[in-house]
PDB file of N, CA, C and O in Angstrom:
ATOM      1  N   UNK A   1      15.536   7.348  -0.390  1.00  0.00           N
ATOM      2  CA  UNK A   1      15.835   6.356   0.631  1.00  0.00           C
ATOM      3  C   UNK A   1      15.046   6.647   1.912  1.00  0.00           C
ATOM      4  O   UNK A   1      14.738   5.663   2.585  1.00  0.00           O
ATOM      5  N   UNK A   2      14.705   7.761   2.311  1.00  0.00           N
ATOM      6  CA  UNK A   2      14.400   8.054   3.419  1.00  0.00           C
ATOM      7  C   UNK A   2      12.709   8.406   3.674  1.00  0.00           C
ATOM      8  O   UNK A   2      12.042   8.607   4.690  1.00  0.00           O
ATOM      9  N   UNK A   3      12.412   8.373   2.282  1.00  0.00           N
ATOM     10  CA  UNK A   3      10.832   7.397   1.822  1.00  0.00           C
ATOM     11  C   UNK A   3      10.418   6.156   2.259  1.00  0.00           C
ATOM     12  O   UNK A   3       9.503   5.845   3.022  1.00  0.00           O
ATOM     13  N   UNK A   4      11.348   5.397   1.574  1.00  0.00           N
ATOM     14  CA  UNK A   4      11.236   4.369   1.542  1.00  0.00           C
ATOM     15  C   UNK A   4      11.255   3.313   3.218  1.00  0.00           C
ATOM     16  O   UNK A   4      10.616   2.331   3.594  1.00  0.00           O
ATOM     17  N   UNK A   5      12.516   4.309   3.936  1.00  0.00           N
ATOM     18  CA  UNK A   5      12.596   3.839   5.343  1.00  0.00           C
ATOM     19  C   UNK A   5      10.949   4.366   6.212  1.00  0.00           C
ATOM     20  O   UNK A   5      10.242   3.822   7.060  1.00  0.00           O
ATOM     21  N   UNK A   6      10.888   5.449   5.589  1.00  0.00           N
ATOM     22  CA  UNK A   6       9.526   5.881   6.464  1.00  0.00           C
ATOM     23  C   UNK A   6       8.249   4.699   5.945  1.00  0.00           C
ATOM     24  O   UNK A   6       7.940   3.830   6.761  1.00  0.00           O
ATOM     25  N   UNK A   7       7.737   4.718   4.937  1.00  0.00           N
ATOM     26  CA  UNK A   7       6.697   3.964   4.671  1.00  0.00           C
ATOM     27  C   UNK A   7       7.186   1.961   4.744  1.00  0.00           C
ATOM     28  O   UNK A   7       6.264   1.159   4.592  1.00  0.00           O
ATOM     29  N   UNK A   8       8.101   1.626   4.892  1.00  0.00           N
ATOM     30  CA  UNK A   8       8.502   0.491   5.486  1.00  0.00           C
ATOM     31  C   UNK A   8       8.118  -0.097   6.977  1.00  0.00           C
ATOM     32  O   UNK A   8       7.606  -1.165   7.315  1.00  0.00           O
ATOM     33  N   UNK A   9       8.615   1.136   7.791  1.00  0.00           N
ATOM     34  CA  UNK A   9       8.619   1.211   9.480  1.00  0.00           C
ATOM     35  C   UNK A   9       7.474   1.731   9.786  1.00  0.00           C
ATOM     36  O   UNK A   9       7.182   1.584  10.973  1.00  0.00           O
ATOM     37  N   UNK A  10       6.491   2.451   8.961  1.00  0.00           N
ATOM     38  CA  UNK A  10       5.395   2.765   9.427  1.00  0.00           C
ATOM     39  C   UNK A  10       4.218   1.569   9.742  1.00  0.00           C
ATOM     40  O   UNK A  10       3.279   1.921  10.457  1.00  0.00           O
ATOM     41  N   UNK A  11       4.234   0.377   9.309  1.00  0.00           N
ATOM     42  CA  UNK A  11       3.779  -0.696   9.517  1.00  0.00           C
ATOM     43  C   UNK A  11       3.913  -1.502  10.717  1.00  0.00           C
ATOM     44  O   UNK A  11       3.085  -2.333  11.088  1.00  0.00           O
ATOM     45  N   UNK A  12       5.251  -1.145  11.440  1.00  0.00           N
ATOM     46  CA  UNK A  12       5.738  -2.038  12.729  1.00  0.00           C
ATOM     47  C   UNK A  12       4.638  -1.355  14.072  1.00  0.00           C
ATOM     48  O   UNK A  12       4.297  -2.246  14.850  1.00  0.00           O
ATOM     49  N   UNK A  13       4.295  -0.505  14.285  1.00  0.00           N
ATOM     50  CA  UNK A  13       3.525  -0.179  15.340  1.00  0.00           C
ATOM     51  C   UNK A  13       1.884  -0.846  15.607  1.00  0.00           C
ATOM     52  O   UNK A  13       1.190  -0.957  16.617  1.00  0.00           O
ATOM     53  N   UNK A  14       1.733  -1.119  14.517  1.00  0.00           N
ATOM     54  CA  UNK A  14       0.809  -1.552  13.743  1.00  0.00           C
ATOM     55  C   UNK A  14       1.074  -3.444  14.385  1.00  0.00           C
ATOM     56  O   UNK A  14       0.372  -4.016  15.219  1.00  0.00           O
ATOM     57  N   UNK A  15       2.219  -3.984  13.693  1.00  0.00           N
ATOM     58  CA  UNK A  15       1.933  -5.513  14.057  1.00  0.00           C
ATOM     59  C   UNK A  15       2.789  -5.825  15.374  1.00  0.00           C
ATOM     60  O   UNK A  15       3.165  -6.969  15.625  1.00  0.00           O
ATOM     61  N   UNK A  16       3.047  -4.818  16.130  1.00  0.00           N
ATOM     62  CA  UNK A  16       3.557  -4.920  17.754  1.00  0.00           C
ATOM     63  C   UNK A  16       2.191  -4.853  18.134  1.00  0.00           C
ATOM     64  O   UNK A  16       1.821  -5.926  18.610  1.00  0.00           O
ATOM     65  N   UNK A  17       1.165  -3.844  18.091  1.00  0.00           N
ATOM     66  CA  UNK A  17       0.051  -3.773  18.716  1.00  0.00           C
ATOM     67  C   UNK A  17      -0.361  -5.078  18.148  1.00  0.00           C
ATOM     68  O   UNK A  17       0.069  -5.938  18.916  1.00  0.00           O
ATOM     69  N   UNK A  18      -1.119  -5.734  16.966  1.00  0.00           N
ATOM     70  CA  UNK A  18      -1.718  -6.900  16.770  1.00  0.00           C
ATOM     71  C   UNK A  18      -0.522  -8.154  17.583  1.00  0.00           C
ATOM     72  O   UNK A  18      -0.965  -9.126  18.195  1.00  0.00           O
ATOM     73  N   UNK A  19       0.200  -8.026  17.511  1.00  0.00           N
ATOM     74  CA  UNK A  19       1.173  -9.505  18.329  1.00  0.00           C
ATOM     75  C   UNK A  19       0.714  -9.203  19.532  1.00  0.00           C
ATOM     76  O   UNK A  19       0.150 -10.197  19.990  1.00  0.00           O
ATOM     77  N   UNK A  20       0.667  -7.732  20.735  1.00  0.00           N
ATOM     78  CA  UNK A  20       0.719  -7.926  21.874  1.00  0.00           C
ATOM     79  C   UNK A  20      -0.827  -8.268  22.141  1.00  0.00           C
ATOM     80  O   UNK A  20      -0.918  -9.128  23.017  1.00  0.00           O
ATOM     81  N   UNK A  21      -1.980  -7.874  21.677  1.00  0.00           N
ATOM     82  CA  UNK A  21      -3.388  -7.628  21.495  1.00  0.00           C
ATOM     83  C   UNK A  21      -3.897  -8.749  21.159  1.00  0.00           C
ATOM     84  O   UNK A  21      -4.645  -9.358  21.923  1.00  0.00           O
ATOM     85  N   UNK A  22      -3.547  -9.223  19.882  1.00  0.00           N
ATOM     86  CA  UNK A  22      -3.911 -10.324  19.253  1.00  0.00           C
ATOM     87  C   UNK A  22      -5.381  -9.557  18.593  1.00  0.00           C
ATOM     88  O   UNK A  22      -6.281 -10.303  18.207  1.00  0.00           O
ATOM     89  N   UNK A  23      -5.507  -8.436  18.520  1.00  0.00           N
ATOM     90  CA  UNK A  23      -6.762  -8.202  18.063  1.00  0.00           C
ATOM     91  C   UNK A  23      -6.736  -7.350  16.746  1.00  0.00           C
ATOM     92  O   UNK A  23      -5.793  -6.601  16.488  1.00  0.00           O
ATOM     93  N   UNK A  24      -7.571  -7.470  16.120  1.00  0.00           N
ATOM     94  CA  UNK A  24      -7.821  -7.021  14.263  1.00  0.00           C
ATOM     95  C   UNK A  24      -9.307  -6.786  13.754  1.00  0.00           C
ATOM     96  O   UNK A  24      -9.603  -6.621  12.570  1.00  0.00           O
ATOM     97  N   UNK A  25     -10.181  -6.795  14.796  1.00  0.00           N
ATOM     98  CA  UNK A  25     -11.345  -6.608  14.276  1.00  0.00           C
ATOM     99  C   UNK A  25     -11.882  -5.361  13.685  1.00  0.00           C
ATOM    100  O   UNK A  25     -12.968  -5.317  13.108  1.00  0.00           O
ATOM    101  N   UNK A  26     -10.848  -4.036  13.894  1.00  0.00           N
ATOM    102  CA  UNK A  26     -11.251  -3.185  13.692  1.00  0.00           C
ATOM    103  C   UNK A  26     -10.440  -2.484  11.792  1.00  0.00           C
ATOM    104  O   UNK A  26     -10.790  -1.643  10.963  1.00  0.00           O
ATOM    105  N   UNK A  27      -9.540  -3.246  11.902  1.00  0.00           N
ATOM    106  CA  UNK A  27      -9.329  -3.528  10.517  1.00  0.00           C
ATOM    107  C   UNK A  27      -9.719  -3.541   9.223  1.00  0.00           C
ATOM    108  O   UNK A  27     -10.849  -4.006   9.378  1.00  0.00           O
ATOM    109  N   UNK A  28      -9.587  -3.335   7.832  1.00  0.00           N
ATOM    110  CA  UNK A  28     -10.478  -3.615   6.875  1.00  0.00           C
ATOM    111  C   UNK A  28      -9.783  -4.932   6.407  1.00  0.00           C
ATOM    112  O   UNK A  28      -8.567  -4.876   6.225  1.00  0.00           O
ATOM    113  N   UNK A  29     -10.234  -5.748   6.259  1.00  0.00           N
ATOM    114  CA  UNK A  29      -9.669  -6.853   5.270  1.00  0.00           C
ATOM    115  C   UNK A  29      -9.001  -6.653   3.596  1.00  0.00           C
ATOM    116  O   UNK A  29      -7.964  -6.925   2.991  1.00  0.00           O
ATOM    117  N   UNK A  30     -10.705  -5.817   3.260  1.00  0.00           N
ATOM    118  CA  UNK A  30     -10.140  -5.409   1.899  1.00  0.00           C
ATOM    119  C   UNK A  30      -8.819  -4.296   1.669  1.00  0.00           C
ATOM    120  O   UNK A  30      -8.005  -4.339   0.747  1.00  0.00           O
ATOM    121  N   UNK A  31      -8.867  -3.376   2.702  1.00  0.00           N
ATOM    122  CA  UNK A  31      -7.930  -2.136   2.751  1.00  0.00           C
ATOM    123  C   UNK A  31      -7.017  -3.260   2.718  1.00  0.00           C
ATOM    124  O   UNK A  31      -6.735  -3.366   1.524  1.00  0.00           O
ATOM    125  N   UNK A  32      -6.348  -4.230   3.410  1.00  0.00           N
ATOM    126  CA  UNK A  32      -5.300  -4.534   3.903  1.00  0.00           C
ATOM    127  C   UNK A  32      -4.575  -5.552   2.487  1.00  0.00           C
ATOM    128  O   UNK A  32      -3.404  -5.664   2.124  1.00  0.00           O
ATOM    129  N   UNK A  33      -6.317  -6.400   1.753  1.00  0.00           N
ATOM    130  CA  UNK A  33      -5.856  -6.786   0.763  1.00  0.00           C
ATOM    131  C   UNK A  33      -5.352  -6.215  -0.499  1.00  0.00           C
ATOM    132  O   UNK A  33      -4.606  -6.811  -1.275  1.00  0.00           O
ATOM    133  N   UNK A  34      -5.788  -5.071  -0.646  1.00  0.00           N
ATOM    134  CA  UNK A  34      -5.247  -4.309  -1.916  1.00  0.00           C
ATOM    135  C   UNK A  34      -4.222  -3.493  -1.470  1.00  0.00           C
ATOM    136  O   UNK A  34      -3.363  -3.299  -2.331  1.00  0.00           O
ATOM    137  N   UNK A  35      -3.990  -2.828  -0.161  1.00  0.00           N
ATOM    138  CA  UNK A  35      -3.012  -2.370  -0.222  1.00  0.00           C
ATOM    139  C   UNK A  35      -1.282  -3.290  -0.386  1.00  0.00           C
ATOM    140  O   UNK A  35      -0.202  -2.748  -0.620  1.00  0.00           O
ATOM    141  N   UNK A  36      -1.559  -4.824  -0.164  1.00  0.00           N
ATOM    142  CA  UNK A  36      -0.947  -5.833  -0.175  1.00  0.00           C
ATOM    143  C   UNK A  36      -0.106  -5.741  -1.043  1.00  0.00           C
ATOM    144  O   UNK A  36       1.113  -5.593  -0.969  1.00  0.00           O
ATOM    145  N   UNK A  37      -1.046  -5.866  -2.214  1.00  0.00           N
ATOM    146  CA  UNK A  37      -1.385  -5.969  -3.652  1.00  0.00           C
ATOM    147  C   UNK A  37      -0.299  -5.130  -4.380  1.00  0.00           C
ATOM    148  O   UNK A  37       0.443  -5.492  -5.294  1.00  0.00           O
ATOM    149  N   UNK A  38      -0.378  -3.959  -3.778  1.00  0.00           N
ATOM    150  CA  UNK A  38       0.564  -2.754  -4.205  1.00  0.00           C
ATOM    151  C   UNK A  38       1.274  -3.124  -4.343  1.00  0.00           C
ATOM    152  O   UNK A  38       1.743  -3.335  -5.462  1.00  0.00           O
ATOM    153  N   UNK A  39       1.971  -3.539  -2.879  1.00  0.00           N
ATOM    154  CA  UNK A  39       3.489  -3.191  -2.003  1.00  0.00           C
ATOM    155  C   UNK A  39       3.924  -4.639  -3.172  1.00  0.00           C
ATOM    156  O   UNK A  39       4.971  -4.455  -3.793  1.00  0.00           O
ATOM    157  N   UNK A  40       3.135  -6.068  -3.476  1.00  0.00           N
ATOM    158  CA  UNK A  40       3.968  -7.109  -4.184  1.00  0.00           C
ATOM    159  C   UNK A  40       4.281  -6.675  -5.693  1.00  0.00           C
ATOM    160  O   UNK A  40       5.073  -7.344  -6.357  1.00  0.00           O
ATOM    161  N   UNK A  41       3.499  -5.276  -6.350  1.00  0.00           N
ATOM    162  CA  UNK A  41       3.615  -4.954  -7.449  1.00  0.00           C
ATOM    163  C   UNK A  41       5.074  -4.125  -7.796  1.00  0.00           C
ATOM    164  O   UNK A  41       5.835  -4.141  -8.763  1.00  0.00           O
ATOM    165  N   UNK A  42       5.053  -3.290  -6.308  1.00  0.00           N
ATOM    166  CA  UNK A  42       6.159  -2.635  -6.356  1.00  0.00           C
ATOM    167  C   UNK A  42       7.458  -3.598  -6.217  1.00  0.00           C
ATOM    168  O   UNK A  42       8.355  -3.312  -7.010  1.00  0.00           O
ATOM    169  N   UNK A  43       7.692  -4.585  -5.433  1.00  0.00           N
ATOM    170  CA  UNK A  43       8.417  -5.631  -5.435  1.00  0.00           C
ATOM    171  C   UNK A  43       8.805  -6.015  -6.753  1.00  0.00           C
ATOM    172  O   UNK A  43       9.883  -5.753  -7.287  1.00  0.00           O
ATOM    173  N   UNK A  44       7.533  -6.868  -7.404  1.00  0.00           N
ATOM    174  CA  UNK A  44       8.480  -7.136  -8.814  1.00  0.00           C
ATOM    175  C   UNK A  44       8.965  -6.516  -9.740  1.00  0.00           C
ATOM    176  O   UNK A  44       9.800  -6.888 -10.566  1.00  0.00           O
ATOM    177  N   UNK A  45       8.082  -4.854  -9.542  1.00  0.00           N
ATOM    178  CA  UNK A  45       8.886  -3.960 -10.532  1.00  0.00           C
ATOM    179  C   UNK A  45      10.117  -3.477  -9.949  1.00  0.00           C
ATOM    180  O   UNK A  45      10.791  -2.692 -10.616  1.00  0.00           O
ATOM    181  N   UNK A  46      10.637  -3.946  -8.425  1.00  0.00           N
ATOM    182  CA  UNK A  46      12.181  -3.189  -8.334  1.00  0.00           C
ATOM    183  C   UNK A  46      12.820  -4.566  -8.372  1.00  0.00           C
ATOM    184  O   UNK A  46      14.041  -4.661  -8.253  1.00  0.00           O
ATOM    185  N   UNK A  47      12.172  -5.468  -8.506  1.00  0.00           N
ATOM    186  CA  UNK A  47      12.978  -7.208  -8.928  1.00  0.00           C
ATOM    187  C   UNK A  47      13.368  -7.039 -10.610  1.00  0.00           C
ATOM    188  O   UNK A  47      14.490  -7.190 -11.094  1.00  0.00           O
ATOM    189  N   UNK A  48      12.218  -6.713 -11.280  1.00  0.00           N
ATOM    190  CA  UNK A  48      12.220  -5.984 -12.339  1.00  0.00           C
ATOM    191  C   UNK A  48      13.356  -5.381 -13.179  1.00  0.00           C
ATOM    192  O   UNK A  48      13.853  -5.764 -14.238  1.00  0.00           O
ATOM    193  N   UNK A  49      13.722  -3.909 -12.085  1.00  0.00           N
ATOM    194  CA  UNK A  49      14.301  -2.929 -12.606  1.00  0.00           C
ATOM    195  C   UNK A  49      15.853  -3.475 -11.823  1.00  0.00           C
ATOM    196  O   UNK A  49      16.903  -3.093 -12.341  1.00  0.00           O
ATOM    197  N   UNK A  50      15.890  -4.134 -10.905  1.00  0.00           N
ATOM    198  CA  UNK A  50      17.198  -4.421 -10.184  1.00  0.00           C
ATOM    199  C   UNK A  50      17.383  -3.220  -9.252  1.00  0.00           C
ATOM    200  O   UNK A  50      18.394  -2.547  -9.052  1.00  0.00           O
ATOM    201  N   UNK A  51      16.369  -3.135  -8.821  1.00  0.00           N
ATOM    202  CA  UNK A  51      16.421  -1.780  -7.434  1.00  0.00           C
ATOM    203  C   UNK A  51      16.756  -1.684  -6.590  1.00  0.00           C
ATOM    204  O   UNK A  51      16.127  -0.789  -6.027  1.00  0.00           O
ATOM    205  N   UNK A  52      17.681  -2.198  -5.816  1.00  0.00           N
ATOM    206  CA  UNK A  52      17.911  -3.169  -4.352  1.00  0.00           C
ATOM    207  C   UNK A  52      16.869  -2.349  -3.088  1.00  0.00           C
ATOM    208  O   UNK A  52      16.004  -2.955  -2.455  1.00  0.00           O
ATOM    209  N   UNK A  53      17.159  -1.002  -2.931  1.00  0.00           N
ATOM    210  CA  UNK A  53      15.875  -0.276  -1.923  1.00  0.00           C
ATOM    211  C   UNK A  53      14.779  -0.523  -2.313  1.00  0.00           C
ATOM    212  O   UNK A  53      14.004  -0.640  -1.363  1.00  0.00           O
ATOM    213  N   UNK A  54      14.154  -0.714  -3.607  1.00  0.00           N
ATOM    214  CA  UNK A  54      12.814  -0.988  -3.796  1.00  0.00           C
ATOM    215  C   UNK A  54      13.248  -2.542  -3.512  1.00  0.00           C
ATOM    216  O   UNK A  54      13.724  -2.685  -2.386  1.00  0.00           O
ATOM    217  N   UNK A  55      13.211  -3.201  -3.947  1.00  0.00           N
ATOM    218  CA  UNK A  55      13.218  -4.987  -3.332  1.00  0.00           C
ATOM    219  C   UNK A  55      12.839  -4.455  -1.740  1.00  0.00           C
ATOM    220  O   UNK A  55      11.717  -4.289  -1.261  1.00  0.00           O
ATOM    221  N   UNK A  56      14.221  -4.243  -1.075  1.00  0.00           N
ATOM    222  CA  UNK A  56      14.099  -4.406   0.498  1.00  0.00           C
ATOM    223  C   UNK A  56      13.343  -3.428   1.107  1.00  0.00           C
ATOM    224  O   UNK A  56      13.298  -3.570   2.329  1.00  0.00           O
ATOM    225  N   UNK A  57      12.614  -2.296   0.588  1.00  0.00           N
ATOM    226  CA  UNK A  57      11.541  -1.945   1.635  1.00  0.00           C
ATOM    227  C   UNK A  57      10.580  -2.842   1.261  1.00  0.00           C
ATOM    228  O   UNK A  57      10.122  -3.663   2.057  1.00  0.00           O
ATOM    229  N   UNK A  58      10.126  -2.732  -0.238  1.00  0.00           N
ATOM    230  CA  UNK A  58       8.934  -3.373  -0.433  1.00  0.00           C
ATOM    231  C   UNK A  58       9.242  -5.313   0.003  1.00  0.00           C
ATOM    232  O   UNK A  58       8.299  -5.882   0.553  1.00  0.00           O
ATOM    233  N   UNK A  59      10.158  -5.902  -0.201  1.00  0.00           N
ATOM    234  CA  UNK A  59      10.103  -7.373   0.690  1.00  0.00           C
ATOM    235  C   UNK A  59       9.597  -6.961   2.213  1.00  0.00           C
ATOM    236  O   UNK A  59       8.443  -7.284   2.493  1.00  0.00           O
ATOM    237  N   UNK A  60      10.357  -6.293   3.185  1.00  0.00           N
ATOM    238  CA  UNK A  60       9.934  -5.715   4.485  1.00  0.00           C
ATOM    239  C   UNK A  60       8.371  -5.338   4.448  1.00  0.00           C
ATOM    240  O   UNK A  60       7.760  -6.253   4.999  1.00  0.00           O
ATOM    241  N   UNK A  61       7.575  -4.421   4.043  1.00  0.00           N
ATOM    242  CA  UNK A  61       6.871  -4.007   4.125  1.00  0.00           C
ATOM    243  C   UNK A  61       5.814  -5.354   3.766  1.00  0.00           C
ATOM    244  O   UNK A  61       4.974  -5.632   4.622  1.00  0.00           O
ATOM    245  N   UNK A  62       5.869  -6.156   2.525  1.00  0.00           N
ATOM    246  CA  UNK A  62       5.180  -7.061   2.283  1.00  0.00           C
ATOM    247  C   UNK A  62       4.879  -8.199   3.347  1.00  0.00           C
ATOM    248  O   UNK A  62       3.786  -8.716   3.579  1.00  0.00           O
ATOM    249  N   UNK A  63       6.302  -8.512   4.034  1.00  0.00           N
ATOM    250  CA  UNK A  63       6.365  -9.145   4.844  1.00  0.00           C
ATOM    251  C   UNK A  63       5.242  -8.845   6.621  1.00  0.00           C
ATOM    252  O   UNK A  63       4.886  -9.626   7.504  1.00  0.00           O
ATOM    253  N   UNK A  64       5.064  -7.515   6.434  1.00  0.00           N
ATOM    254  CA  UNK A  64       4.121  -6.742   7.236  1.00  0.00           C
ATOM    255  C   UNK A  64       2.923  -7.069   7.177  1.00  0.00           C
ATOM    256  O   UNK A  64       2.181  -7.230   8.146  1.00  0.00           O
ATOM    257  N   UNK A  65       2.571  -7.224   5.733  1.00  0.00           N
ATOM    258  CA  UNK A  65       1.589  -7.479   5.571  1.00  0.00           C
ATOM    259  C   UNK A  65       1.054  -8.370   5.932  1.00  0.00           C
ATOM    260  O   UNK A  65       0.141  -8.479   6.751  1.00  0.00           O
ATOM    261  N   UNK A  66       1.790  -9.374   5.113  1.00  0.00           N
ATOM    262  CA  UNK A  66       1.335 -11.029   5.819  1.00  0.00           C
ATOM    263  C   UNK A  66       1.222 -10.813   7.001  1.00  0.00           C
ATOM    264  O   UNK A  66       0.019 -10.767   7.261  1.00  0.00           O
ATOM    265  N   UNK A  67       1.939 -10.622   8.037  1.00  0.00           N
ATOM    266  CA  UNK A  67       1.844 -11.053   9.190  1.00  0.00           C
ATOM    267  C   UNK A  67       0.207 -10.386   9.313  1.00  0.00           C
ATOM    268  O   UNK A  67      -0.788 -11.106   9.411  1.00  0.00           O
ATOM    269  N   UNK A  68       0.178  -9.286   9.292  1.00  0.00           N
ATOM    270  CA  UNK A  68      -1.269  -8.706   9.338  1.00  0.00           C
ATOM    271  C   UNK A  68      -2.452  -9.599   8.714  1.00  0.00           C
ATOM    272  O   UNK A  68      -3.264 -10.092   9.497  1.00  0.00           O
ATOM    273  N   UNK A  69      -2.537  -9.751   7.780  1.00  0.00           N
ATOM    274  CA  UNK A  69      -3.528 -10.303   6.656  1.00  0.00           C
ATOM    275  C   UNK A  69      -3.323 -11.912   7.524  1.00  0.00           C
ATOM    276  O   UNK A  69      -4.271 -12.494   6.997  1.00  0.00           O
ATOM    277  N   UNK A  70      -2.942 -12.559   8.120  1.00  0.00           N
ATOM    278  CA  UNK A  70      -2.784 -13.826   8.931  1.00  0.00           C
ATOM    279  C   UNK A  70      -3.238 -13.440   9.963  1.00  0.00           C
ATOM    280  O   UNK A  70      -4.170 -14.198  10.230  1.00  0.00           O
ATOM    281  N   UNK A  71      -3.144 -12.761  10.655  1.00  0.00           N
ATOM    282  CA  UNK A  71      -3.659 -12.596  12.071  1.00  0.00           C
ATOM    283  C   UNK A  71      -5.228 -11.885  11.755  1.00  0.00           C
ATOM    284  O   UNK A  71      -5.930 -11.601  12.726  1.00  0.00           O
ATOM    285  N   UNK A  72      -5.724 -11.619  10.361  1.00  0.00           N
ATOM    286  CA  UNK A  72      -6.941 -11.001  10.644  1.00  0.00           C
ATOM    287  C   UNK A  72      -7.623 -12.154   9.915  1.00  0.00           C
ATOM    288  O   UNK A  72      -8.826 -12.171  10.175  1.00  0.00           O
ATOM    289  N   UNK A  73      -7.224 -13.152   9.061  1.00  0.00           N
ATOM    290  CA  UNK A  73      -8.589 -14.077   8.443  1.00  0.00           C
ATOM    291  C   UNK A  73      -8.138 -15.427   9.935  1.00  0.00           C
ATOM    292  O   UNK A  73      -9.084 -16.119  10.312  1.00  0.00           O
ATOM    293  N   UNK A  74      -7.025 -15.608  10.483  1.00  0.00           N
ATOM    294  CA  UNK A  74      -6.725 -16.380  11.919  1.00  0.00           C
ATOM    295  C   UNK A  74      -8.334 -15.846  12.999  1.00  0.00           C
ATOM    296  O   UNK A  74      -9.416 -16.356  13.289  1.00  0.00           O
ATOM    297  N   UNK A  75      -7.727 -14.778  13.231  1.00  0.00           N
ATOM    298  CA  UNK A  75      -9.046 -13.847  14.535  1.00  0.00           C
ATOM    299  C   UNK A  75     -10.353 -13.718  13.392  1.00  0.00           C
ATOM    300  O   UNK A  75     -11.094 -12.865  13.881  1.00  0.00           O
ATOM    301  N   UNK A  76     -10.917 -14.170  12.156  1.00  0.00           N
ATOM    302  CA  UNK A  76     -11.603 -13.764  11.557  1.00  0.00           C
ATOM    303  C   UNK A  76     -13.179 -14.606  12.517  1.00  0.00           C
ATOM    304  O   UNK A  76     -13.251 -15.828  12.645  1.00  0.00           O
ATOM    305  N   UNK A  77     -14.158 -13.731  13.015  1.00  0.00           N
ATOM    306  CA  UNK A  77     -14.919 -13.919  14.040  1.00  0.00           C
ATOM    307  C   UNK A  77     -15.131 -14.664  15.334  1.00  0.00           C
ATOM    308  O   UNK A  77     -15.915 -15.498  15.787  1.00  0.00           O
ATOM    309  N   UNK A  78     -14.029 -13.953  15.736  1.00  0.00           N
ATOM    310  CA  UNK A  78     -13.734 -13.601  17.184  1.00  0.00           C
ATOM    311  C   UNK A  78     -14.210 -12.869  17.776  1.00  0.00           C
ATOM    312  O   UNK A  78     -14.711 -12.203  16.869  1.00  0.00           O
ATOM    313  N   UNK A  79     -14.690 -12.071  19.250  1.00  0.00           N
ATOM    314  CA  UNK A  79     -15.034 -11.018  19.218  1.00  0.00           C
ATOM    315  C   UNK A  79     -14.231 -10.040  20.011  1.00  0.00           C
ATOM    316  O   UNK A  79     -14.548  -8.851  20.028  1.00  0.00           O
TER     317      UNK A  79
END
């Protein structure tokens, strides 16, 4: 559990700075797309397995994502 809370919340510092900034250029797109990728794999395998902590970090964390992966093809050449 206390995995799962860490690598969940480790994402929020992350889209406070992009909300207050509005900036992402320094970002990888691809990093951000495959790591995406993961976090929805892990999702359906704890949708899957009936995991409820895997669902709700990985929904949370996914949800991170987006917001990220939107604000970087949004700002996509900006400078």
């Amino acid at each position: 559990m206390l995995a799962a809370t860490c690598t969940t919340i480790a994402l929020f510092p992350q889209v406070i700075k992009i909300h207050k900034t509005g900036h992402t250029r320094d970002l990888s797109l691809p990093m951000w797309i495959i790591f995406s990728t993961g976090i929805l794999l892990w999702l359906i395998y704890g949708i899957i397995i009936r995991n409820l902590p895997i669902i709700c970090a990985n929904a949370i964390t996914l949800l991170s994502c987006a917001y990220i992966l939107i604000m970087m093809v949004k700002n996509r050449g900006k400078p």
